[in-house]
C-alpha positions as YAML, in Angstrom:
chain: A
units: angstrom
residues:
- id: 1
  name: UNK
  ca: [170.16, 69.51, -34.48]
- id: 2
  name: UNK
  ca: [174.07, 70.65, -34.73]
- id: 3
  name: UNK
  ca: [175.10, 71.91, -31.58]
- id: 4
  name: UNK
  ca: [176.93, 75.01, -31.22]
- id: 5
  name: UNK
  ca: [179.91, 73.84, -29.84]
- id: 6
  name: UNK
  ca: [179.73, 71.63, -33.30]
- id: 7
  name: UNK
  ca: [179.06, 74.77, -35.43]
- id: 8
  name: UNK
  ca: [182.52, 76.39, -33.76]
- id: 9
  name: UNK
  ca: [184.26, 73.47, -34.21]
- id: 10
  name: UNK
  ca: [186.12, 74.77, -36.93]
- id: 11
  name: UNK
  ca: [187.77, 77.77, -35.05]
- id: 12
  name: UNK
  ca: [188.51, 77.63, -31.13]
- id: 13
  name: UNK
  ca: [187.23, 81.18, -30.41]
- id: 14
  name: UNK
  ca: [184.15, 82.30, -30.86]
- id: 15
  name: UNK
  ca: [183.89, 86.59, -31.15]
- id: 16
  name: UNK
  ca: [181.54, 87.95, -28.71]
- id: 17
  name: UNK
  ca: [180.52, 91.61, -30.37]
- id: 18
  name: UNK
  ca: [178.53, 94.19, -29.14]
- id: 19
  name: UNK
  ca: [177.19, 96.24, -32.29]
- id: 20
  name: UNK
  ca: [176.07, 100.29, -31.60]
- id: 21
  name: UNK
  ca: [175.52, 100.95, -35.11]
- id: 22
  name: UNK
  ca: [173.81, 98.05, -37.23]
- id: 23
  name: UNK
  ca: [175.67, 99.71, -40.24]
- id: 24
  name: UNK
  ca: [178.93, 98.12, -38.44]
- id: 25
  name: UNK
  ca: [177.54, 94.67, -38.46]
- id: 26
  name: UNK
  ca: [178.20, 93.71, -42.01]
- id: 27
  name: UNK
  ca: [181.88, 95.11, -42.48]
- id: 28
  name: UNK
  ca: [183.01, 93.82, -38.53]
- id: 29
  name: UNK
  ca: [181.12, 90.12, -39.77]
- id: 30
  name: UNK
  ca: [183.38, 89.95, -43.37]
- id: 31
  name: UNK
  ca: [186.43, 90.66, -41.34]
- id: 32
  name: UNK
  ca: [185.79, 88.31, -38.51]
- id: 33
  name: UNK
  ca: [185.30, 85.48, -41.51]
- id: 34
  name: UNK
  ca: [188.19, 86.71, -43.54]
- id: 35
  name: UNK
  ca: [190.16, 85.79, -40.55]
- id: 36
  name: UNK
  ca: [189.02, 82.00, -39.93]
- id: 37
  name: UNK
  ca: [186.28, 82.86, -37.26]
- id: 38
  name: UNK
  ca: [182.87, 82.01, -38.82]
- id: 39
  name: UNK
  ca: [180.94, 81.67, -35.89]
- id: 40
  name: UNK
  ca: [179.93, 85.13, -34.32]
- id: 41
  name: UNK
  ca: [178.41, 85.68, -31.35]
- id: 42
  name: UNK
  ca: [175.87, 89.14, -31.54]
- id: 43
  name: UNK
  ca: [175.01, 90.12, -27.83]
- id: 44
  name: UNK
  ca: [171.74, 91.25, -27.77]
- id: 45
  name: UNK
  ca: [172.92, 94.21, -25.58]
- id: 46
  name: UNK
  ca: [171.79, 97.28, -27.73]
- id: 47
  name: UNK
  ca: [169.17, 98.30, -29.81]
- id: 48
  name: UNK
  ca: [171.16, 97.63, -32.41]
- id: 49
  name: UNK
  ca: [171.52, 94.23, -31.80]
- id: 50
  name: UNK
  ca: [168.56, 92.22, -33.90]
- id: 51
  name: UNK
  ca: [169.24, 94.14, -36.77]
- id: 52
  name: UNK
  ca: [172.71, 93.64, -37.04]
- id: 53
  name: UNK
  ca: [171.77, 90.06, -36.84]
- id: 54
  name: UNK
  ca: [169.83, 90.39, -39.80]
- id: 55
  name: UNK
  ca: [172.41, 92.18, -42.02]
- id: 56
  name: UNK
  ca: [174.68, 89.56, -41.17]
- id: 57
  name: UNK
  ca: [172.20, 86.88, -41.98]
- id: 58
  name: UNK
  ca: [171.10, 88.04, -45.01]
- id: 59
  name: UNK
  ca: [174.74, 89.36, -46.59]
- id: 60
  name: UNK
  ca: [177.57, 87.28, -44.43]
- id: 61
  name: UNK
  ca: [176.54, 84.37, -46.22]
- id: 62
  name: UNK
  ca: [179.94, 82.37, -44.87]
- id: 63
  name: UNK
  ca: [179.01, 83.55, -41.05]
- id: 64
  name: UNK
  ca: [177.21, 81.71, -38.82]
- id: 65
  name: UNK
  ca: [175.77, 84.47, -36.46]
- id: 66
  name: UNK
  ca: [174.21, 83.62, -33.31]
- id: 67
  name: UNK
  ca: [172.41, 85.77, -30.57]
- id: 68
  name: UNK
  ca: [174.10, 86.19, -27.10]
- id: 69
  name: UNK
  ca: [172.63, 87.48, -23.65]
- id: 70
  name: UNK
  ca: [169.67, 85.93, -24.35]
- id: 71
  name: UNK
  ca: [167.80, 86.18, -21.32]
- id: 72
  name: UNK
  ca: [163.96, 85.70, -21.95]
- id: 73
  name: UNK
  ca: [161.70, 83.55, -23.89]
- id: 74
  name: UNK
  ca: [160.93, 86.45, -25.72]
- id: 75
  name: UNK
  ca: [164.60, 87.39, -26.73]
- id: 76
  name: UNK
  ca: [164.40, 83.51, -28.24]
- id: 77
  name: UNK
  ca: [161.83, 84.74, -30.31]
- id: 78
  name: UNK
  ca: [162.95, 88.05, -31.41]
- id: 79
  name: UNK
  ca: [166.71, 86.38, -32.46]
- id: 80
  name: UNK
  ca: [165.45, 83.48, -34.13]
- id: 81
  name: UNK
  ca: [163.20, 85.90, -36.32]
- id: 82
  name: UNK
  ca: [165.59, 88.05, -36.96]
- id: 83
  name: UNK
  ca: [167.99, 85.32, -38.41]
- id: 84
  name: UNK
  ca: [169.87, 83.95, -35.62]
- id: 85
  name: UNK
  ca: [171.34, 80.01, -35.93]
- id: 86
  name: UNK
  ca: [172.44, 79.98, -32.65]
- id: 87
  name: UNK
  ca: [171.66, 81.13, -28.95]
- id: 88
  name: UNK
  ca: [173.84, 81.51, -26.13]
- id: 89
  name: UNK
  ca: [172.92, 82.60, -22.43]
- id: 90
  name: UNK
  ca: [174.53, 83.81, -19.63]
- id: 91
  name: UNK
  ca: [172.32, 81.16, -17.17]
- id: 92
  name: UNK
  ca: [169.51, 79.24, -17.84]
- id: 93
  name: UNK
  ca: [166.14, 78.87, -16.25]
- id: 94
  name: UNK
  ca: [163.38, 76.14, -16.81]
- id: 95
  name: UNK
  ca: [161.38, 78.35, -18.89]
- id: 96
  name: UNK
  ca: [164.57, 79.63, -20.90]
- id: 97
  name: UNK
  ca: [165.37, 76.22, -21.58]
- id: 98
  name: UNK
  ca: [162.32, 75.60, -22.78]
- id: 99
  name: UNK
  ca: [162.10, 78.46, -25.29]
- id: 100
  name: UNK
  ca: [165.54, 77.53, -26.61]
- id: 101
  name: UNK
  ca: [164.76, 74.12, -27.23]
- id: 102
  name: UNK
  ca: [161.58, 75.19, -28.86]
- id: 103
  name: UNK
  ca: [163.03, 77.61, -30.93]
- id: 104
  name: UNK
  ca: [164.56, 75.28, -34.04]
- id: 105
  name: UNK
  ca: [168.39, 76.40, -33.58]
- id: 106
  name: UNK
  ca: [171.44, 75.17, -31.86]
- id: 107
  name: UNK
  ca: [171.60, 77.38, -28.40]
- id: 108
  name: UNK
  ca: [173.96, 77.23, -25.46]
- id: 109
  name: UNK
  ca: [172.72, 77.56, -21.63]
- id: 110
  name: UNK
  ca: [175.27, 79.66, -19.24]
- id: 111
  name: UNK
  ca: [176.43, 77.90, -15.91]
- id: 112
  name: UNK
  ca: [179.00, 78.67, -13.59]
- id: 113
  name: UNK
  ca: [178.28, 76.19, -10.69]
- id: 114
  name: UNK
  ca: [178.42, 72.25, -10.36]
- id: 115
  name: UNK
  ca: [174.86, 71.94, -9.66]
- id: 116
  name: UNK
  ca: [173.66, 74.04, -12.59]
- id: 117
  name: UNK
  ca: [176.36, 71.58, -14.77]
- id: 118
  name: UNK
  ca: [173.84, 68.85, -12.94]
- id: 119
  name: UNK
  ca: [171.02, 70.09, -13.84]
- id: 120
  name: UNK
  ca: [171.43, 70.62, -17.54]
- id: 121
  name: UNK
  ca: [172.64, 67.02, -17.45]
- id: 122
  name: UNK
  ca: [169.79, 65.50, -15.62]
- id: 123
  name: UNK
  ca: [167.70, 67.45, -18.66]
- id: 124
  name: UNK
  ca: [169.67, 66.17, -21.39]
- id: 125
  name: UNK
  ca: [171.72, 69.17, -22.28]
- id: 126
  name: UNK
  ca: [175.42, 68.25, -22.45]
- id: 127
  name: UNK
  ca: [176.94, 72.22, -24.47]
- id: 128
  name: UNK
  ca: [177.31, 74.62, -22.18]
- id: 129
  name: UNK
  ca: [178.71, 77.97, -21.85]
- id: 130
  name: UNK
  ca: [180.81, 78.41, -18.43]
- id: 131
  name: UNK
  ca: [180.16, 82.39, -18.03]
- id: 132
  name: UNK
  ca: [181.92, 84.60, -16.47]
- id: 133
  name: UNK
  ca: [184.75, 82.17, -16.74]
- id: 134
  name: UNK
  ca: [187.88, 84.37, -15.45]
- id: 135
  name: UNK
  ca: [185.52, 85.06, -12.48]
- id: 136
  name: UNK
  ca: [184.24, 81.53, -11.54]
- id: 137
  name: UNK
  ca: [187.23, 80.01, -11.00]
- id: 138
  name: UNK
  ca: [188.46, 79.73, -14.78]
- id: 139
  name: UNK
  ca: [190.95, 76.83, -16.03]
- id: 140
  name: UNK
  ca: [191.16, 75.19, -12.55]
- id: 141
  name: UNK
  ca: [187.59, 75.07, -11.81]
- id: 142
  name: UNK
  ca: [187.04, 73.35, -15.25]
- id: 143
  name: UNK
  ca: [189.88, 70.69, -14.76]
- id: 144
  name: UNK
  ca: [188.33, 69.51, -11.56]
- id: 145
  name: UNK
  ca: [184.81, 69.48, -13.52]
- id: 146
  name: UNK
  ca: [186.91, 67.10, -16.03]
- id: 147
  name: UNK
  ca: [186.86, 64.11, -13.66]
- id: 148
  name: UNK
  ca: [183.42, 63.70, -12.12]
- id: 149
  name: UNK
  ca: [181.24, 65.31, -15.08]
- id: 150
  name: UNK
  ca: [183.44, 64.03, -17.68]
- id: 151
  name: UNK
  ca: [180.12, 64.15, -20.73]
- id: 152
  name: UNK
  ca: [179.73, 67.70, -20.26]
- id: 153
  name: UNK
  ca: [181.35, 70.15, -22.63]
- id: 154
  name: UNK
  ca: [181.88, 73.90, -22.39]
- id: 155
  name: UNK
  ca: [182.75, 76.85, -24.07]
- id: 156
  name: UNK
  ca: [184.02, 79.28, -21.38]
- id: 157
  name: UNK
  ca: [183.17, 82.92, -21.58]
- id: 158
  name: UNK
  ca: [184.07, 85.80, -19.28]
- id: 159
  name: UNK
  ca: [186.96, 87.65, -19.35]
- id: 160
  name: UNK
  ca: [189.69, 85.24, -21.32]
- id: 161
  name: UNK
  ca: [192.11, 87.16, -23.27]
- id: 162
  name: UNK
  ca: [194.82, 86.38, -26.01]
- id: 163
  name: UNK
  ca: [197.31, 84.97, -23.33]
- id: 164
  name: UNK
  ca: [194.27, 82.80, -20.84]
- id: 165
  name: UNK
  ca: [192.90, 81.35, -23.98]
- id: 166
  name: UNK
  ca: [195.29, 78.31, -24.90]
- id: 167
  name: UNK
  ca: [195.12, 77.33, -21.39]
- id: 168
  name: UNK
  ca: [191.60, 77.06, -21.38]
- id: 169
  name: UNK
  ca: [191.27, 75.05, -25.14]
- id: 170
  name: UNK
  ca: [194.14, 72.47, -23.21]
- id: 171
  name: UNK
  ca: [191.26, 71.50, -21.69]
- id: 172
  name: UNK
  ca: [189.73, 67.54, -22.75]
- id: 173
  name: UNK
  ca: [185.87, 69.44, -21.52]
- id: 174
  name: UNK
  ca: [186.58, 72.85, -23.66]
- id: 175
  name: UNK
  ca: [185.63, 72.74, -27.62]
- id: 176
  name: UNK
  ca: [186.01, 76.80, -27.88]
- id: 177
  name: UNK
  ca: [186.20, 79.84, -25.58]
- id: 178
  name: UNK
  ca: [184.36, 83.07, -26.70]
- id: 179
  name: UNK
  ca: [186.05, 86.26, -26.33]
- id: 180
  name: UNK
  ca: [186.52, 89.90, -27.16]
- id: 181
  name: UNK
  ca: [190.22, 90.75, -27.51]
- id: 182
  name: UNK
  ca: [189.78, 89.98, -31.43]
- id: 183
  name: UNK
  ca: [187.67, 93.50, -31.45]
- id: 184
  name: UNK
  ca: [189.53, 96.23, -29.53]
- id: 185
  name: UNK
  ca: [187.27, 99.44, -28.91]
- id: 186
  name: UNK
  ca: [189.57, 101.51, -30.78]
- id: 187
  name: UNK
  ca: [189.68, 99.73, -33.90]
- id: 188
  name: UNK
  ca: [186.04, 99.43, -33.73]
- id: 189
  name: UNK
  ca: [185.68, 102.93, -33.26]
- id: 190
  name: UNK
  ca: [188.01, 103.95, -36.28]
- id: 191
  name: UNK
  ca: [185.83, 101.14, -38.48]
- id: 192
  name: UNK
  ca: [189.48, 99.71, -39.07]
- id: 193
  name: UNK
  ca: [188.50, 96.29, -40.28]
- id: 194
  name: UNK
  ca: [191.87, 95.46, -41.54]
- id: 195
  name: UNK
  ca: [192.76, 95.21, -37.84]
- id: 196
  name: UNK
  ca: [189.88, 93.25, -36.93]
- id: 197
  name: UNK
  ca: [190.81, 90.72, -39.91]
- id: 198
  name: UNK
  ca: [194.16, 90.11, -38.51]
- id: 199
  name: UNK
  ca: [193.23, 89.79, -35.09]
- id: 200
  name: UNK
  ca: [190.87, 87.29, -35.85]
- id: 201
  name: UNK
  ca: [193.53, 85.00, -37.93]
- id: 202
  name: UNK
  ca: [195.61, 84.81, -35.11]
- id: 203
  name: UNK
  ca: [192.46, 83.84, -32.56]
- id: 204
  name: UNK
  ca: [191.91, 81.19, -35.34]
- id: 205
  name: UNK
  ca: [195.19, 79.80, -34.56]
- id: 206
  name: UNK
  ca: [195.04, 79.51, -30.91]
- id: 207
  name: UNK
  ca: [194.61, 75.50, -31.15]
- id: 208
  name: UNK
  ca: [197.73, 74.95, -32.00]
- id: 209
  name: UNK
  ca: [198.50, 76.95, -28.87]
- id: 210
  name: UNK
  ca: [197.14, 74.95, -26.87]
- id: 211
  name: UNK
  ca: [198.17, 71.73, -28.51]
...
């Protein structure tokens, strides 16, 4: 099974959207594509949430949308039906685990201590997403992770803006960072996709950035 650090590989930033209106969800995906950032993050936040996932699934052919704040075996289940490829988490728990690994599609357990980073290892899980990232200690805390813990990889989540990101993607443990400054409230609440599109291209140029 492709990770989903893999399936971002070909952008550094993945979008983290929250979707009120399901009607949203197909425009915001095309946009987020048109600018170079495939992979797209739906936060299972609102009620809208699983059935933006399925517009996107079923007419965003070029996306790859995943489900985010999945917190619950049962959220596993209602995201992978609804046409998620990918799961993310804000923390992880045996049975959580469990579910994700059960459920067919790449996923991502949240950490944001060494001993959680420990025990994904000690269970085989290597992807991780380091949530919230500003808050736990952000590009420091993941350079000192760098030396003892070297096999695990991260995509950090949590507050990173336009500015934080490149010095997060410097990072030899850091294949993407997921983030929300690609999808400003105002442009999302004037539908202005055109805005969206261009803030994505530039997120999908942050590796040179950090190069």
């Amino acid at each position: 099974m492709m990770s989903v650090l893999d399936l971002a590989s070909a952008a550094p930033v993945v979008p983290v959207v929250v979707i009120e209106d399901a009607a949203d969800a197909v425009p915001l995906a095309r946009a987020l594509v048109a600018g170079g950032l495939a992979a797209i993050e739906v936060t299972l936040r609102t009620p809208a949430a699983l059935d933006a996932i399925r517009a996107i699934a079923a007419e965003v052919p070029d996306a790859v949308v995943g489900a985010g704040t999945v917190v619950s075996p049962a959220h596993v289940a209602d995201a992978v039906g609804a046409g998620a490829r990918f799961l993310v988490s804000p923390g992880w728990t045996d049975a959580l685990l469990e579910a994700m690994r059960g459920s067919g599609v790449a996923f991502l357990p949240g950490v944001s201590t060494t001993s959680e980073v420990v025990a994904l290892l000690e269970r085989g899980v290597t992807d991780m997403k380091f949530f919230p990232a500003e808050a736990a200690g952000g590009v420091p805390y993941l350079k000192s992770l760098a030396g003892p813990l070297p096999q695990a990889r991260f995509c950090p989540t949590g507050g990173i803006s336009r500015s934080s990101a490149p010095g997060y993607l410097a990072l030899p443990n850091v294949a993407c960072v997921g983030g929300t400054w690609m999808l400003p409230a105002d442009a999302l609440a004037a539908r202005d996709w055109g805005r969206v599109e261009a803030l994505a291209r530039e997120a999908s140029g942050l590796v040179a950035a950090a190069g």
